[in-house]
N, C-alpha and C positions, 0 to 999 in steps of 0.2 A: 504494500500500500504506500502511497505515494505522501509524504510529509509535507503540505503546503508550509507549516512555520518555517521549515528550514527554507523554502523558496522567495516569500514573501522578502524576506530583507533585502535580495537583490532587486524584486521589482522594486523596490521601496527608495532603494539608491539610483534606479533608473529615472524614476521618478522629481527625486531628489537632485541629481547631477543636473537634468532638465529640467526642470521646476514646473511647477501648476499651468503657469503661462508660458510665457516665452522666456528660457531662459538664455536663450543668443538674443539679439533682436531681429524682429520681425522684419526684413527688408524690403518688405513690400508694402509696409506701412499699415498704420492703425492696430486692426487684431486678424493680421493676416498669419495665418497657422503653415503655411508650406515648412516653414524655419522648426514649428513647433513638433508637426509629422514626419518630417525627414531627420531631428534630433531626437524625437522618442523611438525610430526601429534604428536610428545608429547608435543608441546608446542600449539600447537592449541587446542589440546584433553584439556588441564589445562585449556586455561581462555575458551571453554567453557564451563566447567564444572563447574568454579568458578563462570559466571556470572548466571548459573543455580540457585547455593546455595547461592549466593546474593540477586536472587529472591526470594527465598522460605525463606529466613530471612529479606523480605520487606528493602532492601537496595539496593543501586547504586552499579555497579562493573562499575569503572571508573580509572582505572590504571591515572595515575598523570604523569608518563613518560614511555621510552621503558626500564629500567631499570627491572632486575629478584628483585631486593630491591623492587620497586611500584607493580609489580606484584605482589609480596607477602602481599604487606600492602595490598590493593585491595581484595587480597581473602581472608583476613583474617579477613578482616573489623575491625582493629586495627587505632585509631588514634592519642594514643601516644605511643612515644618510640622510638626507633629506634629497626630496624629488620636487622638482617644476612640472606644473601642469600647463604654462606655458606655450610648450612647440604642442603640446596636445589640443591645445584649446586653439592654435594657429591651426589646424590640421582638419577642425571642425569646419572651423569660421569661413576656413574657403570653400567646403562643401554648401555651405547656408549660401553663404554669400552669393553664390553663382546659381544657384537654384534659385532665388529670387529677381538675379539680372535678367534671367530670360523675360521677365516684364518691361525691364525697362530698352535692352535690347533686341528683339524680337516682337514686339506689342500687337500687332496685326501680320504675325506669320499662323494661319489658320494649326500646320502642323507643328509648330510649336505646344501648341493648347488643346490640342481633339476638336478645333470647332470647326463648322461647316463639313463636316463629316467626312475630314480626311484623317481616315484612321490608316490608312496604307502610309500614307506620307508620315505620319506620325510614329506610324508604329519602327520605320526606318529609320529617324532620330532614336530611338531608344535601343534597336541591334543595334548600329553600326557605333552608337555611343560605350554599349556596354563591350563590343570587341573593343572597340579602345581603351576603356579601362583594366580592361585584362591583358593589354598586351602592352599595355603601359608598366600596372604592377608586375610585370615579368622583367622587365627591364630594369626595374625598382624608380622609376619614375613617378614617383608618388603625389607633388603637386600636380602635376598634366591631369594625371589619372582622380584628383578628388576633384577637382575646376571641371570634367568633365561626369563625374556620378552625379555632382549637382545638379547641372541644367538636363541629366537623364531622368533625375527623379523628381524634377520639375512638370517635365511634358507626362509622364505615367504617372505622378499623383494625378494631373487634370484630367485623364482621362474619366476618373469617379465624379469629379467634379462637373464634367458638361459633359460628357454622353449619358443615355437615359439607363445606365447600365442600373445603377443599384434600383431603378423605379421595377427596369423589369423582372425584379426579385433575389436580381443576383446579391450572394452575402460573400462569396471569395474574390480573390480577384481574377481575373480575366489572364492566365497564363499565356495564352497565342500572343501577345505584346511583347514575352522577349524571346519569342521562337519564329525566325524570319521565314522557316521554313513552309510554316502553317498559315492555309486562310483564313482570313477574317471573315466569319461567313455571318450571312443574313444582314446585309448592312440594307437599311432602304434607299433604294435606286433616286436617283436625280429627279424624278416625275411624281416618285409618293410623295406624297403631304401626311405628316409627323406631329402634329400641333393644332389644337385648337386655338381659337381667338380668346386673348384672356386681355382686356380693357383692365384690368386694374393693375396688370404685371404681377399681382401676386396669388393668384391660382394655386392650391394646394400638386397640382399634377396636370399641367395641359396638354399631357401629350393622347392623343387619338387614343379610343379602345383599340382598333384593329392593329395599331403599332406595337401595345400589349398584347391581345393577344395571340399577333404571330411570332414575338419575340423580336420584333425591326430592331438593329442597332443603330439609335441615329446621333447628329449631337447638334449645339445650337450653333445658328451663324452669330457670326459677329461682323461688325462693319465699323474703326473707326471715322473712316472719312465717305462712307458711302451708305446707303438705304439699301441697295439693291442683295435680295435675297430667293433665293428659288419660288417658285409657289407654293404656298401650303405649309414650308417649312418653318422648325419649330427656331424663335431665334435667342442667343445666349442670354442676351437680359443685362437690365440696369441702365442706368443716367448715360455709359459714353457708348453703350452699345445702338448705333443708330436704328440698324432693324428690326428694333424693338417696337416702334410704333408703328411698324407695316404691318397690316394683318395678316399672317396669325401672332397678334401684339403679345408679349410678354419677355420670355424666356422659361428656359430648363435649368440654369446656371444653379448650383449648389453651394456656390463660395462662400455665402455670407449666410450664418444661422437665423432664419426671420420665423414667425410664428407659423407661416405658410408654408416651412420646407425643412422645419425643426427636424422629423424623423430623416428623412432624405437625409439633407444636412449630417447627420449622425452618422448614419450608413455610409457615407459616403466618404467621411472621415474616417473608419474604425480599417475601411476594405482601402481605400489608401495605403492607410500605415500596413495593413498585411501586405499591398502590393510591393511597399518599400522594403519589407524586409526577404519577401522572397526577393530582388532584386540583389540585397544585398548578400543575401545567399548565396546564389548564381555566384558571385564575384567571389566569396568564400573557397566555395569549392572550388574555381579557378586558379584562386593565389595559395591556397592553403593557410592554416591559420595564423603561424608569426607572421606570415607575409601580410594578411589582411588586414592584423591590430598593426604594421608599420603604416597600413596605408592611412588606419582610422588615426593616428600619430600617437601610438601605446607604444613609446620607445624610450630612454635613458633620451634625455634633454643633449647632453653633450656631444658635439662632432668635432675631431680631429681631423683637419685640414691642414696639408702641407702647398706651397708652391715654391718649388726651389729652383732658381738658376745653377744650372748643370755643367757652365763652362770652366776652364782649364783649372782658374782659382780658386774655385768653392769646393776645392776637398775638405779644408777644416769646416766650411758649413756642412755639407753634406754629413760630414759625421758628427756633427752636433744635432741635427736633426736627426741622426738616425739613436741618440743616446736618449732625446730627450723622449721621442716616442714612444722607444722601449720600457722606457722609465714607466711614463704613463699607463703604457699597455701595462705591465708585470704590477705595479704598484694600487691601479685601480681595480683591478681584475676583480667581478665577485662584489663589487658595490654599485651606488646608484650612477656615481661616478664613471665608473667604466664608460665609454664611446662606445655610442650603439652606430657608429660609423665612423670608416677611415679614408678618406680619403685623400691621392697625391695628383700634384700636376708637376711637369716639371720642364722648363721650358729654357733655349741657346740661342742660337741664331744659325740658318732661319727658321729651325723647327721650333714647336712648341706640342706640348702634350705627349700621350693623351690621356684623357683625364679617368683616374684608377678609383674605385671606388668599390669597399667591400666592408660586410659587418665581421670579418675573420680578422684579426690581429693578427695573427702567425702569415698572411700575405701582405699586409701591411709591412707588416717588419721586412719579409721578403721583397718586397716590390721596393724600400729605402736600401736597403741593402745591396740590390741592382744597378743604386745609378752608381753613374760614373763622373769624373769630372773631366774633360774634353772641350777643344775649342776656345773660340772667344775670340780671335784675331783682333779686330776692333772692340771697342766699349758698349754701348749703345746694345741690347738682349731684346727679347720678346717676352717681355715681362707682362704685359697688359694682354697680350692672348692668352698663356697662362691663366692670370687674372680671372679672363672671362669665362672662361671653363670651368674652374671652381667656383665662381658664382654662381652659373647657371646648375652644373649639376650638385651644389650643398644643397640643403635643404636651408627654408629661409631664416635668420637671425645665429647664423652658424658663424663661428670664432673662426678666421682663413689667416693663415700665417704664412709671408715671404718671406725668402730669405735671397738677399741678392747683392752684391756688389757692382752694379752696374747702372746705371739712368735703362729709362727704356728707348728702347729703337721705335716702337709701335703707338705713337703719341697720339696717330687717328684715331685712336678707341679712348680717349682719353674722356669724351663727352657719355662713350656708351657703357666706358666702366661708371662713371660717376650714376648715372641711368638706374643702374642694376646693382648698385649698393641703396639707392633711396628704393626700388621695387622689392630688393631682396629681404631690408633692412639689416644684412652681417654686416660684423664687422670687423674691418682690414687693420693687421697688425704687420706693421714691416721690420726686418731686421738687416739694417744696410752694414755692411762692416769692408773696412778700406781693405785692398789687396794692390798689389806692386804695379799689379795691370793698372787701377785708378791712379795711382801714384806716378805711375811714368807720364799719365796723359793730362797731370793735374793744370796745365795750362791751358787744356784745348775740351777739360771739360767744367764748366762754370758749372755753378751749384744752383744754378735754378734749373737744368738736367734733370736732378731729382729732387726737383718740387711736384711734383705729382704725387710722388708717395707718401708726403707732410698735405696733400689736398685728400687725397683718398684716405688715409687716417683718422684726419678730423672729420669729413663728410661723415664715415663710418661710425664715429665712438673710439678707433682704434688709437694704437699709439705706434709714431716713426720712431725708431729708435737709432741713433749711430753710436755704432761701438765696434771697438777691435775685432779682429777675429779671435783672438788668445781670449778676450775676456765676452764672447759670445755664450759661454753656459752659462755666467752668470743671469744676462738680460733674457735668456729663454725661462728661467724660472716663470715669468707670467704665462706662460703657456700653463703652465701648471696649475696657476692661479687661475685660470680661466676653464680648466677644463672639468666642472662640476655640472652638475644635472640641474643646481638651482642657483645658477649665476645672477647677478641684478649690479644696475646700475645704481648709486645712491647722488652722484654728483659728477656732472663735467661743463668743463672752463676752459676758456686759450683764449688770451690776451697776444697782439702779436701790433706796435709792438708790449710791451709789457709795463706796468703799472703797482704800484704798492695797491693794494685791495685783500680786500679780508672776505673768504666765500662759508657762509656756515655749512651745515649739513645737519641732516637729525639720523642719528642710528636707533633704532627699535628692539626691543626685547628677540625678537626671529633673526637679527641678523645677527651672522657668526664670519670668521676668516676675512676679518676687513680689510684690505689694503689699500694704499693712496700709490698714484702713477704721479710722476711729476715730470716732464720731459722739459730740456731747454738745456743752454749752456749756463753754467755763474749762478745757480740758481739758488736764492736761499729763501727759506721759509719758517715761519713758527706756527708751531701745531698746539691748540688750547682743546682742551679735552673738559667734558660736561662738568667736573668738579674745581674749576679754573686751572690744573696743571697746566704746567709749559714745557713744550718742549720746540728746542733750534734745528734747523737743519744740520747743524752741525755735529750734535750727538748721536755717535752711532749707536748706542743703547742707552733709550732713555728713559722715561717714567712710564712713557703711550707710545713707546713702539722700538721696534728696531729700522735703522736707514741704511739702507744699500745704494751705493751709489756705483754705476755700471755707463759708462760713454755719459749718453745726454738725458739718464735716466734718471732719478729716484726712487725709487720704491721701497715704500714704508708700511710695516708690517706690524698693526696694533698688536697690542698685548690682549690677551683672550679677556682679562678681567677690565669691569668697569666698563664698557663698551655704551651702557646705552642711553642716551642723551643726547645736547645738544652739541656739536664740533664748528672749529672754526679753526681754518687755516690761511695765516696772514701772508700772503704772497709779498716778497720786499725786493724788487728788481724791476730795472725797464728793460730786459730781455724777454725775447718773447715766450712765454711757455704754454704748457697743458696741462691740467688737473682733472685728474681723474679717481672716484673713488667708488672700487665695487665692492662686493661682498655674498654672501651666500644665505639664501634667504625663498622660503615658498611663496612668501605674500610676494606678489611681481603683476600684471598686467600686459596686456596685447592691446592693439589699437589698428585702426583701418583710421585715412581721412575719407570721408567719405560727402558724396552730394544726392540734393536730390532731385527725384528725376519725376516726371508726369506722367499721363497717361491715365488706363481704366481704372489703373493698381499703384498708386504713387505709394514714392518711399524713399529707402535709402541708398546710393548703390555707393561701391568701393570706388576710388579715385583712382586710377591707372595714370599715373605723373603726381603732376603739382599741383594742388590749389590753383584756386582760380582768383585774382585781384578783383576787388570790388562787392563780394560775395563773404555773406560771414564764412567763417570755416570752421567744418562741423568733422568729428573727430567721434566715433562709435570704441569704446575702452570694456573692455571686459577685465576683471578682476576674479586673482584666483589666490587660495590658501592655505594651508595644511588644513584648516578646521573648515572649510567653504568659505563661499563667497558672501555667506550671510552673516560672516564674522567680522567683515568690513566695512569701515564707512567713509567717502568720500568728504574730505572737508573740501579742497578746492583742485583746482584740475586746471592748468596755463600754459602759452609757448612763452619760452623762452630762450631768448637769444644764447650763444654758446661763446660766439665772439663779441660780443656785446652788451650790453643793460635793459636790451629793450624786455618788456615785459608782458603778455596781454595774459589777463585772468578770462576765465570761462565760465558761460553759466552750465553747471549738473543737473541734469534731470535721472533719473533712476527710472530704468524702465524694467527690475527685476532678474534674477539670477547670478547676479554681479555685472550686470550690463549698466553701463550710464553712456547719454548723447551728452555731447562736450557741445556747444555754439560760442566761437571766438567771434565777437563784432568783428575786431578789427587787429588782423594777426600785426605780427612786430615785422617791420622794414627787412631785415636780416636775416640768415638763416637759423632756423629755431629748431627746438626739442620739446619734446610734451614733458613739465615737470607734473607731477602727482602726489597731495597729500594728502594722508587720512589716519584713522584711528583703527585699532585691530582692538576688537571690544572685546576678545578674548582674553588678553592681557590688559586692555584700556593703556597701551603703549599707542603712543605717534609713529608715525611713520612716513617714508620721501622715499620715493622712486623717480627714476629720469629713462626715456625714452634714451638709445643712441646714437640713431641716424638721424640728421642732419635736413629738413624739407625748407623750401621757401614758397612763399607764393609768386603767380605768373600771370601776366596776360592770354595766353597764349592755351589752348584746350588742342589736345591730339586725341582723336576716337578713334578707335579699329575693334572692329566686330569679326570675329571669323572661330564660330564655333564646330566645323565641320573636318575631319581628316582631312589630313593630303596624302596623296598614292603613291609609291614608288615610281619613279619615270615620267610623271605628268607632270605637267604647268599647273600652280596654284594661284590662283586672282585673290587677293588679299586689299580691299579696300579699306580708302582712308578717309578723314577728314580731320579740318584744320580750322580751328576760329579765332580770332583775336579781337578782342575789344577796341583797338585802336583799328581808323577808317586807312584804306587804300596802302595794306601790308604787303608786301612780297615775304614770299615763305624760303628759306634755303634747307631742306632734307637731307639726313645721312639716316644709312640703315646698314643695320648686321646681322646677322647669326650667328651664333656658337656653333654651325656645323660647318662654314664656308659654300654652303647650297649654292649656288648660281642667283642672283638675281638682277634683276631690273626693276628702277622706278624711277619718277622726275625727281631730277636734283634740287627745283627749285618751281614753284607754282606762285601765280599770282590772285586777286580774289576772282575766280571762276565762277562765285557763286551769285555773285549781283548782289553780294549781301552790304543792304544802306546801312546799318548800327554794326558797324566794324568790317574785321576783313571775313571772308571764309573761303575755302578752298578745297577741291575734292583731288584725290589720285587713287592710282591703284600700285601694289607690289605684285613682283610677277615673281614666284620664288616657281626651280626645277628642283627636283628631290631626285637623286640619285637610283635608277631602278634596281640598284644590289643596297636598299637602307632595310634595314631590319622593320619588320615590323613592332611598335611598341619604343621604336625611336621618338625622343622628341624634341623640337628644336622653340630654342629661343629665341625671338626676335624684338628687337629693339630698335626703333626708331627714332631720331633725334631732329626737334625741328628749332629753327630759329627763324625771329625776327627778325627781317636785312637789316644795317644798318643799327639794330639796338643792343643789348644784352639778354632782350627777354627769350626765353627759350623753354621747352618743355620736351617728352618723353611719350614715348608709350611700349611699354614689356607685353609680349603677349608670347605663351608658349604653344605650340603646335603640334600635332600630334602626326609621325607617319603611321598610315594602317593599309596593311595588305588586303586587296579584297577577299570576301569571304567566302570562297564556296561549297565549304563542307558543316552543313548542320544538325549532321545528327552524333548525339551522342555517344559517347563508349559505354560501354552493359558493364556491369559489376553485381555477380549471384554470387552467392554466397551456397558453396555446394556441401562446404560438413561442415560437424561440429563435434568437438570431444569437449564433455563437459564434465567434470568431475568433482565440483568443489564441494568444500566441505563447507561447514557452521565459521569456522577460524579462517578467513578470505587474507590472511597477511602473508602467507608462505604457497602462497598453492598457482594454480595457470589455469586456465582452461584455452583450447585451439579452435582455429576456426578457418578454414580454407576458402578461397575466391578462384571465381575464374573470373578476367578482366579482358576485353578484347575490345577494340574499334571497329572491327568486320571490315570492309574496305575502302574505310574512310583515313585520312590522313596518318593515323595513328596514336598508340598512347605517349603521351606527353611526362605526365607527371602523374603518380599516386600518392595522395597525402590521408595520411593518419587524422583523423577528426574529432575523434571521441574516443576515449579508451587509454588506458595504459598498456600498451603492449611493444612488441620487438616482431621484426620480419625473421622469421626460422629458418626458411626454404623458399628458396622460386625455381621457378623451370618456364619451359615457353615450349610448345609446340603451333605446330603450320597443318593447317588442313584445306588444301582449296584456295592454296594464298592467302587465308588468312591466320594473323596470330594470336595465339592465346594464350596470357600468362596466367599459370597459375600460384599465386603466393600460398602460403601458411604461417598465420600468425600466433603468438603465444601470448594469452590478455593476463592481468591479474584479478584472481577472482575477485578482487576488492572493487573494481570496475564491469561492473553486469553488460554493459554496452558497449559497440565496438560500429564505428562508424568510417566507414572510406570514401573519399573522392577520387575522381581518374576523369584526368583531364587529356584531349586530345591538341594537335597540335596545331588547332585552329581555337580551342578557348572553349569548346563545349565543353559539360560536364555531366556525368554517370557518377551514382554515388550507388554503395549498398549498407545494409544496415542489419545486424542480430541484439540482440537482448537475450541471456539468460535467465533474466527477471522471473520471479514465480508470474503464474497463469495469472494470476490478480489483475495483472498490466499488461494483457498480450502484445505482443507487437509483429508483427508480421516476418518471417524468414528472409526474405529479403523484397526491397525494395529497389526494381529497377529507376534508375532516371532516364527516363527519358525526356522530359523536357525541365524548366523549372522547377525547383522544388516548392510545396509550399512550405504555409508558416513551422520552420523547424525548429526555433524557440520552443525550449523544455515547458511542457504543457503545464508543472504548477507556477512556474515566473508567467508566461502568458495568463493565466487565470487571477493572478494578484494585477498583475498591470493593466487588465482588465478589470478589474475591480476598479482600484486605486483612479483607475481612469475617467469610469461612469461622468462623477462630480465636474471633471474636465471639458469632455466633451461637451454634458448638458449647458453649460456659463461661457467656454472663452474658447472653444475651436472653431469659429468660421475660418472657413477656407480661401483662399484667392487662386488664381489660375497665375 
């Protein structure tokens, strides 16, 4: 018999992670639910996938509270340390995020939304979306691959939403949506009429009896700029949908809970979220399970990132990087700390790359261990394509560490790196150290050469560092410092040139390991610590800290006691420096700038560049904690200048789960950083956070829409546009990729668009993909425009996806043909077996077989050929402590076959096996579904209207 108490605490943390309402915000504005539906089956879909891989590694999945902080210790089965829920909450926020843009970018594409009854064309955005996701996460493409489940689970929630599906009695969801192979039968033809005339718009049900009761699948039109709608037909409904007042007047639309479509509304909500989670199923069994919590971002916070210049002189770098990594690797191993990714780039002239990337340590070490030092003839390296490679393939707000001796050669990228540190938000730490080669050319290379790396730096958060080579293991120690799971910024400054000024800080009861950066030549400072101590730059061991001093560095290393209070540090020099002071701490925050956009469904969308001048600036923060987010409270929220005093405070609105809108009237002239204060009510400790990438605002708006693959071998059209507040602009364009793809586009456009209140301008990019690119590649593009003639300029990142076409749909079979079962009462020492046969038949073949459920070990395979085709047979050995045993088998186009045994007494039957043949449904452990449905009722019935 089945224990609902022991299942209940996990819905309850589902619940709880997500909260009653919205606990991301609603991007689509008001009490729009897409964010709410698509975050309650991602967060049910994680713990329980996490309590699956807790079993199959013989441990408890026991979250500790409702907090995203426990959840992650929990699956991560980590017991010390402290953990950020940070990249995990970045990891969310771009799945919401993009599931809501399909509103503001797509607004009248009918196959976008199910309406006007293209469910063929619709149903095609959702395969060709979900092979992209699978063949992204195969590559470990992780943001590609969430930016697109988003807007997949955008277009399939709306199918409940405007087709008449749930009216016609349906309570699952509609499976043929992600099986391209199967038709969509019974839709009503172009000539039936679907809808009666309903004059008030709010008609409990106006669709025909004969629509019901032949089962017609229809859905409503929509028209924002037009009336015109088939005859007869039923149309979506509401204020911007025009063909609503055409008779047959109303709509079907279910988005919004009214007293007229309350149960609809509900159903249509409950069979949603089931469609989302069989969705996300599908994609489960594709990636397998660590792969899937990487995509849903259930990983260690910290990435090890190298970029090292490989020529002649950088042998003592090269093996200071390879000491310091090892170090890292050997000494973090087994905490939260450890890198749940390593990755190297390494780049000379004229090669650079390519970029190595892997969650193995022992190839890490292997692949630094490989290079060499070689080359160099001239000064000048390819430092900046490097660069680029490791920004596009980190994951975003990742620590990237150079090491070089050299200016760079590649200074054209010099706008697209800065592009892709404000898109990525990492940030860039360099270590320049002189070598005989610089020194021979010390005439002929002036030191504004390597001003780029003191701009990329500060842009970043990062720090430039010059120092010798002999005293290079010293200034790597910040690697070390930097390389924890709950890293946070509490303060950064740069005066340039330099100034006597006194910068406070507040430290809080959570933060721990706090160190201050202080980079510049001559630098002296006094550190006042919350009880008025003092201490000089000059003291190497003093009351509040030890000082290391290493080239152009400082760094000062508080003492563990007395930490938490008010700090000030008096800066006494007119050279220029940087101040920097991080520390280790859960309470930390994310942030999107974000604007807002119009339409049927207005709201919020993410900002792809700068701000826009003239427009307040609106800043979407979510807030996370070891104890949750409901342990926080925002006292004030501001940019603030980094090279400057400017200051603009923000108004807080709390919209719920630790989300608040920030609204800046009127940001600061300069480039700024989001400063954050508030109180932690579980200590009733203050608390300061600093953002570390570097934004400004801009005249100047760059759009690019292109939510569709690109093919191997084909031309891709990639449209743009361009607006500027100021009249009669000429535009100058640069564009890249991180894969060197072929392209073409206008280098330079004038206003094209006849637009009287400023400039605008439209182009297109012509990018070729290589027809030998893997499928589940995907490329980054970055465009960079400027104002002729001014400084104003802006940006646009957009990542891209290649995808193979697909022509093999059906799945691989997985029976399950014996079973030895033997256990006993005492399940700690004992096994029971169980035998598969797995085969493709003559479709592409098996791919991957991943373990699902169960504690077990593969004993025996074999394979035999019958008819050309193969058959493997596994045998596995479970422990009896584990009753269930579940397999995926994935083919080498993305389909997936699953099978399935239980030992369970008869109580529970469960079926011998269960072939897949297409989608799975809802495979959520039936007592967490049964509480989350419970827990849910209250939800649905008050605050889940829907939006398309």
């Amino acid at each position: 018999m089945v224990n609902l108490s022991s299942a209940c605490p996990v819905a309850f943390l589902v619940l709880g992670l997500f909260g009653a309402t919205q606990a991301f915000i609603p991007v689509g504005g008001g009490t729009s639910t897409h964010a709410t539906i698509t975050g309650n089956a991602v967060i049910s879909k994680i713990a329980e996938v996490c309590q699956a891989v807790a079993e199959s590694e013989g441990r408890e999945f026991k979250p500790t509270g409702s907090s995203a902080e426990e959840l992650l210790r929990a699956c991560l089965g980590t017991a010390t340390g402290e953990v950020s829920a940070a990249k995990f909450h970045t990891a969310l926020n771009q799945i919401y995020m993009q599931n809501g843009l399909v509103d503001r970018d797509s607004p009248n594409s009918p196959a976008h939304h199910f309406n006007n009854e293209a469910f063929v064309q619709a149903r095609t955005l959702i395969t060709e979306g979900t092979v992209s996701v699978k063949a992204n996460v195969r590559k470990a493409n992780f943001q590609t691959a969430r930016e697109t489940l988003g807007r997949v689970s955008h277009t399939l929630q709306d199918f409940y939403s405007h087709s008449n599906w749930v009216e016609l009695g349906n309570k699952s969801p509609y499976t043929t949506l992600l099986r391209a192979d199967l038709p969509i039968n019974n839709v009503a033809d172009i000539d039936t009429p679907t809808c009666n005339d309903c004059a008030s718009g709010t008609c409990p049900n106006p669709l025909l009896p004969d629509i019901l009761a032949k089962k017609k699948l229809t859905s409503g039109y929509m028209g924002l700029v037009s009336d015109t709608k088939p005859k007869g037909k039923c149309s979506h409904g509401g204020a911007s949908d025009m063909t609503s007042t055409v008779v047959p007047r109303g709509g079907i639309s279910k988005d919004e809970r009214r007293a007229d479509n309350a149960a609809l509304h509900d159903a249509a909500v409950a069979v949603a979220t089931q469609a989302t989670l069989d969705l996300l199923e599908d994609i489960r069994g594709a990636a397998g399970n660590k792969e899937f919590l990487r995509l849903m971002g259930i990983a260690r916070s910290s990435v090890l990132c190298f970029v090292i210049d490989t020529t002649g002189s950088m042998a003592d770098d090269i093996a200071e990087a390879k000491r310091v990594a090892t170090n890292i690797i050997d000494s973090k191993k087994g905490t939260v700390d450890e890198p749940s990714e390593y990755i190297l780039v390494q780049f000379n002239d004229p090669k650079f790359g390519p970029l190595i990337r892997t969650t193995d340590p022992d190839v890490m070490k292997k692949q630094i261990a490989a290079l060499g030092a070689d080359g160099g003839g001239d000064i000048p390296e390819m430092c900046l394509s490097g660069l680029q490679l490791a920004l596009t393939g980190a994951p975003p707000s990742s620590q990237i560490y150079i090491f070089t001796d050299a200016p760079a050669k590649d200074m054209h990228l010099e706008k697209t790196i800065m592009s892709l540190i404000r898109s990525t938000k990492s940030t860039v730490n360099v270590f320049m150290t002189a070598s005989k080669r610089t020194l021979k050319y010390t005439g002929r290379v002036p030191r504004s050469d390597f001003r780029v790396y003191y701009d990329m730096a500060l842009a970043s958060g990062g720090s430039a560092i010059e120092v010798s080579k002999a005293s290079l293991p010293q200034a790597t120690e910040i690697i070390v410092d930097s390389s924890t799971s709950a890293l946070v910024t509490i303060l950064q400054r740069a005066r340039n040139p330099g100034r006597v000024e006194t910068f406070p800080f507040l430290l809080d009861e959570s933060v721990s390991n706090v160190t201050l950066y202080i980079t510049g030549n001559l630098i002296t400072f006094t550190l006042r610590g919350p009880t008025g101590v003092t201490q000089s730059s000059s003291e190497t061991n003093g009351p509040l800290g030890e000082v290391q001093t290493v080239g152009n560095l400082k760094r000062v290393r508080l003492n563990t006691l007395n930490q938490t209070g008010l700090w000030e540090i008096q800066m006494n020099t007119a050279n220029a420096y940087t101040v920097k002071v991080i520390g280790q701490s859960t309470i930390t925050f994310v942030y999107d700038f974000v604007e807002t956009f119009k339409g049927p469904h207005p709201g919020y969308g993410a900002i792809d560049g700068r701000p826009e001048t003239g427009l307040p600036t609106q800043l979407l923060l979510t807030l996370s904690s070891r104890h949750g987010p409901e342990s926080l409270k925002v006292t004030e929220a501001a940019l603030v200048e980094v090279s400057g005093s400017g200051v603009a405070n923000g108004t807080v609105e709390e919209v719920g789960g630790g989300n608040y809108l920030v609204s800046v009237n009127r940001a600061p002239a300069g480039e700024f950083v989001v400063l954050l204060k508030g109180k932690d009510t579980s200590t009733s400790s203050l608390f300061q956070r600093q953002s570390t990438t570097q934004m400004a605002l801009t005249t100047l708006t760059v759009k690019v829409v292109a939510d569709n693959n690109m093919e191997p071998g084909k031309l891709f059209d990639i449209p743009f546009t361009i607006h500027s507040s100021v009249p009669r602009t000429n535009f100058n364009i640069r564009a890249t990729n991180d894969k060197n793809y072929a392209m073409t586009y206008p280098t330079s456009l004038g206003n094209n668009m006849g637009a009287v209140n400023g400039s605008m301008a439209e182009g297109t990019l012509k990018i070729t993909v290589p027809s030998n690119t893997a499928s589940g590649t995907d490329v980054t593009l970055t465009i960079d425009v400027e104002s002729e003639g001014t400084s104003e300029s802006n940006y646009a990142v957009v990542r891209l996806s290649v995808v193979k076409k697909v022509t093999d749909f059906s799945p691989p079979l997985c029976t399950v043909v014996n079973i030895n079962n033997s256990c006993p009462t005492n399940c700690s020492a004992s096994l029971w077996f169980a035998t598969v046969n797995i085969t493709d038949g003559n479709g592409t073949g098996v791919q991957d077989i991943y373990q699902q459920q169960g504690q077990m070990d593969l004993v025996s395979t074999d394979k035999t050929e019958n008819g050309g085709v193969t058959v493997i047979h596994n045998t596995y050995q479970v422990s009896c402590c584990t009753p269930d045993l579940k397999l995926t088998v994935t083919d080498k186009e993305g389909n997936v076959g699953s099978c399935f045994h239980s030992i369970r007494p008869p109580t529970t039957p469960v079926p011998l096996t269960t072939p897949h043949s297409g989608q799975p449904h809802l495979h959520l452990a039936a007592p967490l579904w049964m509480c989350l449905l419970l827990s849910a009722t209250a939800i649905v019935r008050d605050v889940l209207p829907l939006t398309p």
